[in-house]
N, C-alpha and C positions, 0 to 999 in steps of 0.2 A: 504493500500500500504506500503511496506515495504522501508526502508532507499536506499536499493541497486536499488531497480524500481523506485524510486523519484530521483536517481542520473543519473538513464539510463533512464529517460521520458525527453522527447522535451522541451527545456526551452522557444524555438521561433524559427522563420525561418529569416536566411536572406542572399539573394542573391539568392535563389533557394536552399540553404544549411542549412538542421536541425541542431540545435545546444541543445546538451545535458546538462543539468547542470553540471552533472560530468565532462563533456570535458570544459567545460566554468569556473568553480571554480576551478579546480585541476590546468589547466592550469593556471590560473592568480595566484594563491598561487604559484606559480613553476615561473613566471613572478617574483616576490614579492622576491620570494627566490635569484634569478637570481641579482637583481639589490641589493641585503641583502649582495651578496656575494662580486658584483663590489667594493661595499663600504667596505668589510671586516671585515662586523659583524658578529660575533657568533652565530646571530641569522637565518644567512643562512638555515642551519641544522635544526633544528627544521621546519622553513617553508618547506625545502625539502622533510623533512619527511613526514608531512600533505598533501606536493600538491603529495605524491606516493602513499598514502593510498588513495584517492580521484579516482588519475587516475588507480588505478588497474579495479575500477569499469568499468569505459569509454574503456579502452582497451579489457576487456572481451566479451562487451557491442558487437565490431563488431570483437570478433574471431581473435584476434593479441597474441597469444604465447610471443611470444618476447617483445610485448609490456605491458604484465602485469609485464613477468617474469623482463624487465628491469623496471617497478615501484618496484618489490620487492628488487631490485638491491638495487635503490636509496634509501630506508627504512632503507637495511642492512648500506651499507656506509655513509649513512647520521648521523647515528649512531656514526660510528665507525669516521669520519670527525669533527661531533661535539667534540668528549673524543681529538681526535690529537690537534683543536684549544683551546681548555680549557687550554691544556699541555702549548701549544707554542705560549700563546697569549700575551707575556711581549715580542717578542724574538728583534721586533721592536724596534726604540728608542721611538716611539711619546706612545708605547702601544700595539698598534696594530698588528695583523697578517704579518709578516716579509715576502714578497714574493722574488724570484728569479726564475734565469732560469735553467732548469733541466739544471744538466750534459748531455754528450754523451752517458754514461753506461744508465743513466735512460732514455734519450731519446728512447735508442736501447729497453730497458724492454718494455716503455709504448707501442713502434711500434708493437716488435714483440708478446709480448703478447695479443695485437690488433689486428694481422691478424692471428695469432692462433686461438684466441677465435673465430674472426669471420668465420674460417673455420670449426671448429669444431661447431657451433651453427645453420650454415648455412648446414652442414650436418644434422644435427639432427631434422631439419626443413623440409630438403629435403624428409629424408628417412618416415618422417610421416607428410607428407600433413595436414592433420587435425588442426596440431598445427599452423600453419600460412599459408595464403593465398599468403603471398609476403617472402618468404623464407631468402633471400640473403640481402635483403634491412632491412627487420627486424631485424637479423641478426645481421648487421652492425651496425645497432640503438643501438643495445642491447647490445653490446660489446663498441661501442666507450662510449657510455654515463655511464660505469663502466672506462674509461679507464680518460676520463674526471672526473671525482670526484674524483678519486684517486688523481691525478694530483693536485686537485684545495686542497685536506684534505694537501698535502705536499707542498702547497703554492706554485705553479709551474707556470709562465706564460702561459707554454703552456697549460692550462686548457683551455684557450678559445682558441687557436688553435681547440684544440679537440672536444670545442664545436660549433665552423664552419664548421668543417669538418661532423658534425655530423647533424646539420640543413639543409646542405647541399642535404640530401637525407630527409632528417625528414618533410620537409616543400612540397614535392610532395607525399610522401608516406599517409602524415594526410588527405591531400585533398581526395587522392584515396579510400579512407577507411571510408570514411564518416566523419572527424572529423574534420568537418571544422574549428572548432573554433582553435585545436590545430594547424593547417596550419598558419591562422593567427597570432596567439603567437609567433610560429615559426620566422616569417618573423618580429617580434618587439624584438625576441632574436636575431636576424641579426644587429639590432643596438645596442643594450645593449652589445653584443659581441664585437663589433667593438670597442667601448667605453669603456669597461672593459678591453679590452689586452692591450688599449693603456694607461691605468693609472698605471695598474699592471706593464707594460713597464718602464714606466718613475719612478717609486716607486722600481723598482727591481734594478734602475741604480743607484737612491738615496742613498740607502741600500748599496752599496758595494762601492760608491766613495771611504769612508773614509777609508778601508780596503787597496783601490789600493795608496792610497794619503801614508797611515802609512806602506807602500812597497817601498816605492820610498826614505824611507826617512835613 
């Protein structure tokens, strides 16, 4: 048996729902990355990279286009994420990764290059069926969870905006598609999110007192 049929064979059943190694490990390394990144370690990236090489498999596994093609997303960016935090990891006072809130100019880029992408991915999905069974919703996955890492490599609050917005449809679509394990995860990235924008939050306010305090003076 080969590496890629040992990641797509049944690890166990629970609930009435197969669960794949690959969808079971990929996801928790991408859990792992997730709670890597709340914290604002470097070592985000690297985890992110492992759990999209993992889940390319599990996406292929049941016929998701969009879902491989956004694990190769998260490969490239993860990449390109880790070189940005390496650059800007002094930019903090304590050391650490400096966060704040987009502008309006980048607010307007991450939106509209979000519903761009996702019309032009969601077309292209359209016009060849083959490549996903759930078109629009994949799509959407595919495009926000590029539009989320972007965000998170520029230390943006809204990173976990975008990653709510993005579970939001990600956590019915895994169920539908057989992958239950990622359903699951999904719905433990629903608190990690919740928990993460709210420290990013209060660390983005931190970060800019003294700026507004040395304005006033």
């Amino acid at each position: 048996m080969s590496a890629f049929d040992w990641l797509n064979s049944e690890a166990f059943t629970a609930f009435g729902q197969h669960i794949l190694w690959s969808d079971m490990i990929g996801n928790t390394v991408g859990l792992i990355a997730l709670a890597l990144g709340w914290r604002r370690s470097i070592w985000t990236w690297p985890a992110q990279l492992l759990s999209g090489l993992i889940l390319v498999a599990a996406y292929a596994s049941v016929h998701l286009s969009g879902g491989v093609g956004k694990q190769l997303l998260v490969i490239g960016v993860a990449l390109w994420g880790w070189r940005q935090w390496q650059r800007g990891k002094q930019q903090a006072q304590d050391g650490t990764i400096a966060v704040r809130f987009a502008t309006w100019r980048e607010r307007g880029m991450l939106l509209g290059g979000a519903a761009l992408g996702t019309l032009a991915v969601g077309g292209l999905f359209t016009l060849y069926p083959s490549l996903s069974w759930s078109p629009w919703a994949d799509a959407y996955i595919f495009v926000g969870t590029l539009a989320a890492m972007v965000a998170q490599a520029r230390g943006l609050v809204e990173f976990w905006f975008a990653w709510l917005l993005v579970d939001l449809v990600g956590v019915p679509l895994a169920f539908t598609s057989g992958l239950a394990f990622s359903g699951f995860v999904y719905v433990i990235y629903l608190g990690l999110v919740l928990w993460g924008m709210r420290d990013w939050w209060i660390r983005s306010r931190r970060t800019t007192a003294p700026r507004l305090e040395g304005a006033t003076v």
